[in-house]
Backbone as CSV, one residue per row, in Angstrom:
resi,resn,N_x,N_y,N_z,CA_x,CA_y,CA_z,C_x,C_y,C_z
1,UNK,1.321,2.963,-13.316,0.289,3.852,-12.834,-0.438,3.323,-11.610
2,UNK,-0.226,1.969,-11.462,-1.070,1.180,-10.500,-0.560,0.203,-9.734
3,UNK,-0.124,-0.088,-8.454,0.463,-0.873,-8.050,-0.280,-2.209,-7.569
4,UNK,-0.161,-3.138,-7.600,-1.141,-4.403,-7.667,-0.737,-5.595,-7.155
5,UNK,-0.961,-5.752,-5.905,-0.500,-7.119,-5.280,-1.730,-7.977,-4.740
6,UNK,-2.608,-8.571,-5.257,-3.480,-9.544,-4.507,-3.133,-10.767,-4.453
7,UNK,-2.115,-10.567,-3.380,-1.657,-12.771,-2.976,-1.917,-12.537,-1.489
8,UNK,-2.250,-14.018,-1.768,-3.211,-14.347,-0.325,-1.858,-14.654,0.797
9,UNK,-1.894,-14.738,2.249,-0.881,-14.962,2.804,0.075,-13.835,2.772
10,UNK,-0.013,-13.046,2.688,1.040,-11.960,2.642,1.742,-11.430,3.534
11,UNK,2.971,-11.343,3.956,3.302,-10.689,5.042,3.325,-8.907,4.386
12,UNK,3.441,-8.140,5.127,3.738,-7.111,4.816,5.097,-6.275,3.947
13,UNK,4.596,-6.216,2.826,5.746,-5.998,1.761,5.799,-4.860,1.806
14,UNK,7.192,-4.802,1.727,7.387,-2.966,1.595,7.247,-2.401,0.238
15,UNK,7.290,-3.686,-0.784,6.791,-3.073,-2.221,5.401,-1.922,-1.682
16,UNK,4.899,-2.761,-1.228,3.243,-1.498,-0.890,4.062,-0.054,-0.698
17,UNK,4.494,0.125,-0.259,5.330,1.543,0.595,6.370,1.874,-0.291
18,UNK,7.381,1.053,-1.181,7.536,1.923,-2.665,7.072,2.609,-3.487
19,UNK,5.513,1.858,-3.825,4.972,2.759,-4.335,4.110,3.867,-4.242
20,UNK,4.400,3.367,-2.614,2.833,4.620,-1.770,4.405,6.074,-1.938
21,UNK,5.350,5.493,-1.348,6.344,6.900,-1.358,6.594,7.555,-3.361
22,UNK,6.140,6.831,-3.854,6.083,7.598,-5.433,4.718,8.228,-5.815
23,UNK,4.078,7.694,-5.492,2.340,8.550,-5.315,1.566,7.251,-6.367
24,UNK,1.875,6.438,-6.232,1.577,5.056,-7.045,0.160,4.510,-6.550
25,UNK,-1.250,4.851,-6.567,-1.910,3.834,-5.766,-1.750,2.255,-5.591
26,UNK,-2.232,2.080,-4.713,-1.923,0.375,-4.379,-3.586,-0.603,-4.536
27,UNK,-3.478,-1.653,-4.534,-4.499,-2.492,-4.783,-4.019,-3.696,-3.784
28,UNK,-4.513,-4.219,-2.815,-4.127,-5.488,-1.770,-4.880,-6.085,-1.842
29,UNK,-5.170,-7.079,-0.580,-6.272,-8.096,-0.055,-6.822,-7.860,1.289
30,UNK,-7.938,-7.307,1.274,-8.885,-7.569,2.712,-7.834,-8.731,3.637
31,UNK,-7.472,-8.402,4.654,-7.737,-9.542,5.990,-5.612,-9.373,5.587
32,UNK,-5.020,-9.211,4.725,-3.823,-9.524,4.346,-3.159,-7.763,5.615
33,UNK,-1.981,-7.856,5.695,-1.463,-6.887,6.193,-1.010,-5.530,5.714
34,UNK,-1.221,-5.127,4.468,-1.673,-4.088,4.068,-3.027,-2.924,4.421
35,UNK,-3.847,-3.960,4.757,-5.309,-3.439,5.377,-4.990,-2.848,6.665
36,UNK,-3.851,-2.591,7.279,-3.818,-2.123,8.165,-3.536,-0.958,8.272
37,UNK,-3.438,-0.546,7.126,-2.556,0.460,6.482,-3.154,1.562,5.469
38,UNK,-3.799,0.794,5.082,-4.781,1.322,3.446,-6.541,1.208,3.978
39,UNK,-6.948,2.281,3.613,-8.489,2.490,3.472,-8.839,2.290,2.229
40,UNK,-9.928,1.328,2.163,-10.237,1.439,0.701,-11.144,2.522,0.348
41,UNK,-10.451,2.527,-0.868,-11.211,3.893,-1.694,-10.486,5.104,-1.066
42,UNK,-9.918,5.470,0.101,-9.506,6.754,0.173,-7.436,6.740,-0.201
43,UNK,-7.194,5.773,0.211,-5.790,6.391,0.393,-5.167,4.924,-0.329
44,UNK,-5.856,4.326,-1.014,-5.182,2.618,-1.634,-6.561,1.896,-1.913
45,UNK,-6.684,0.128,-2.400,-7.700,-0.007,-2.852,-7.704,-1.236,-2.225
46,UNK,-8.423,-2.128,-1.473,-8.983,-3.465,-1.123,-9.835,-4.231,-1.293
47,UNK,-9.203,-5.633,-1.874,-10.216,-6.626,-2.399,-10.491,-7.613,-1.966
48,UNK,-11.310,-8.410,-2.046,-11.881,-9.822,-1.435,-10.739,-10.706,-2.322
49,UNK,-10.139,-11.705,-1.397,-9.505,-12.663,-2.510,-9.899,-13.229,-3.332
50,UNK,-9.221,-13.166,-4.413,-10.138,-14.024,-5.334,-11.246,-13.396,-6.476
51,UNK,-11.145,-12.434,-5.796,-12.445,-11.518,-6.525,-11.705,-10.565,-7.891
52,UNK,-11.825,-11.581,-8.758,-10.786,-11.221,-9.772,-11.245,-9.920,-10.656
53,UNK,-13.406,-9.743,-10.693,-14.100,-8.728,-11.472,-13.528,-7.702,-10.140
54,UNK,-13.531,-7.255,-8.978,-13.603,-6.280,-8.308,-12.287,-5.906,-8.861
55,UNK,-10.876,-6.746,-8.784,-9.792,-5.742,-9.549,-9.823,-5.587,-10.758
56,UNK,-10.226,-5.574,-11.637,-10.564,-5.988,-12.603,-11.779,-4.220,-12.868
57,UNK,-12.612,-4.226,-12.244,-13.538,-3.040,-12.176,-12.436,-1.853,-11.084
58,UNK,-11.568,-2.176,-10.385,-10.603,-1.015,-9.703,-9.813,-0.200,-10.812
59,UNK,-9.188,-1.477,-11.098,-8.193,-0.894,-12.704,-9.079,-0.186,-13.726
60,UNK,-9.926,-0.667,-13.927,-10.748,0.310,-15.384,-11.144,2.025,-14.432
61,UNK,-11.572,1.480,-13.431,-11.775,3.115,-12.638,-10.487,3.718,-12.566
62,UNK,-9.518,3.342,-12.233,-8.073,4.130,-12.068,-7.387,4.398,-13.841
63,UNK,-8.084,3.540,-14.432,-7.658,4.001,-15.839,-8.066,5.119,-16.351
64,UNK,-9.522,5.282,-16.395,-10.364,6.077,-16.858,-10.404,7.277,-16.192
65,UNK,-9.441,7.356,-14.708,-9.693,8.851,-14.525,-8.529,8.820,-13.728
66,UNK,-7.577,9.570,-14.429,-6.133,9.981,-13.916,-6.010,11.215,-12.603
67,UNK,-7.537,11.780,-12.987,-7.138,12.646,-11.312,-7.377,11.808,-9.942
68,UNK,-8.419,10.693,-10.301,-8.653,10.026,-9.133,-7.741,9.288,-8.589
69,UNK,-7.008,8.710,-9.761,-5.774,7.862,-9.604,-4.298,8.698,-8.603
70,UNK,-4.171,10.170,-9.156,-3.356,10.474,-8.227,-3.269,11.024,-7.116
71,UNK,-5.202,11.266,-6.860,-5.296,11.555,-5.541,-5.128,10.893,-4.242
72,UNK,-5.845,9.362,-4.619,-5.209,8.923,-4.418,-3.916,8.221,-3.776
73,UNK,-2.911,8.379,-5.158,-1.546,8.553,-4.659,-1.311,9.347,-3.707
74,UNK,-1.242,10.705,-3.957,-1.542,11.786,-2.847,-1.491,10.974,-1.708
75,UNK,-2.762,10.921,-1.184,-3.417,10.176,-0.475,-2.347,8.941,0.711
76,UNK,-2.038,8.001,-0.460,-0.886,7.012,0.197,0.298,7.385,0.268
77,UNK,0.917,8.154,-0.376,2.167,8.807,0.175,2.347,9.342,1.630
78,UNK,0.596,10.249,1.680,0.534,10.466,3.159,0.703,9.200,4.284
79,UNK,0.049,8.246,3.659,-0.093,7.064,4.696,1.445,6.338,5.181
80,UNK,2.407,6.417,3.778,3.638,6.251,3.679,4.563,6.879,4.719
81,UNK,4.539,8.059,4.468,5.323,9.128,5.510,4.604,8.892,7.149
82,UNK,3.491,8.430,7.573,3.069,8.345,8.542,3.539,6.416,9.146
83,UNK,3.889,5.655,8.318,4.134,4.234,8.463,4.983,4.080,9.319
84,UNK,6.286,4.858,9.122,7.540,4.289,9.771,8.317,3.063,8.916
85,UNK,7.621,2.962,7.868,8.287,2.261,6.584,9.442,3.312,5.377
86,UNK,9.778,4.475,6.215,10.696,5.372,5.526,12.516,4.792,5.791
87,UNK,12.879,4.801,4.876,14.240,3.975,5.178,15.093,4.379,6.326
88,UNK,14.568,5.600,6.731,15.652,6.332,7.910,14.599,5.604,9.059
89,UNK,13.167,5.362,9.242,12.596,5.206,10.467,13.069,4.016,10.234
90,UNK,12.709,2.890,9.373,13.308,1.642,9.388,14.409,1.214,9.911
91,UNK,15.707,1.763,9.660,17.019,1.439,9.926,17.011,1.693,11.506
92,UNK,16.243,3.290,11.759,16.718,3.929,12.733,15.756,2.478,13.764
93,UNK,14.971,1.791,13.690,13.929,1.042,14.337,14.711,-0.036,14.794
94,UNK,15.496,-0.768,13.756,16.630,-2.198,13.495,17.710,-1.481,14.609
95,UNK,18.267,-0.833,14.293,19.269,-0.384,15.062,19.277,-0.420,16.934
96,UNK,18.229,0.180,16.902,17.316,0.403,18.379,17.052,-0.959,18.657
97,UNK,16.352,-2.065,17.962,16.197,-3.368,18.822,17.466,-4.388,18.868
98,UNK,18.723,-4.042,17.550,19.623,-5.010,17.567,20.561,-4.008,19.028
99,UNK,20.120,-2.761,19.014,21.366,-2.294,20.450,20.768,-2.753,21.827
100,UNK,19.092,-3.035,21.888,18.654,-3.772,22.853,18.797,-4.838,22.888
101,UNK,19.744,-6.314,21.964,19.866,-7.452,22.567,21.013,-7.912,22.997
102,UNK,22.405,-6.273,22.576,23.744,-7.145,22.952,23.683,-6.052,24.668
């Protein structure tokens, strides 16, 4: 119901964008590369590292109310489809810089 990655150092995982393309909300880290991506509170959720009560108080809110939770989702799917983290923009992206180095 909840997708949940708070590790510090993160490069940008496309796990985030699996579950934003299923309508999954997400949970990251402030300052990590997800934040570039995710608004908290509107379209995914962001935490201070370390701040184990703030996820901790995210999850009981996304528990306790399943419409908020998939709005949400809603919400990051949009952000998803707008990323360029879709497997066709991806490939089509790789393709384009590996035909610019031969």
């Amino acid at each position: 119901h909840v997708f949940v990655l708070p590790s510090v150092r993160e490069s940008l995982g496309t796990v985030y964008f699996e579950a934003m393309s299923v309508k999954v909300p997400v949970v990251g880290v402030r300052g990590e590369a997800i934040a570039d991506y995710v608004t908290d509170g509107v379209d995914g959720f962001l935490i201070d590292a370390g701040d184990a009560a703030a996820l901790v108080e995210i999850m009981r809110v996304l528990h306790r109310d399943p419409a908020r939770r998939a709005l949400i989702g809603e919400r990051g799917r949009a952000v998803f489809e707008r990323s360029g983290m879709r497997w066709p923009d991806y490939v089509a992206a790789h393709v384009t810089l590996f035909e610019s180095l031969v």
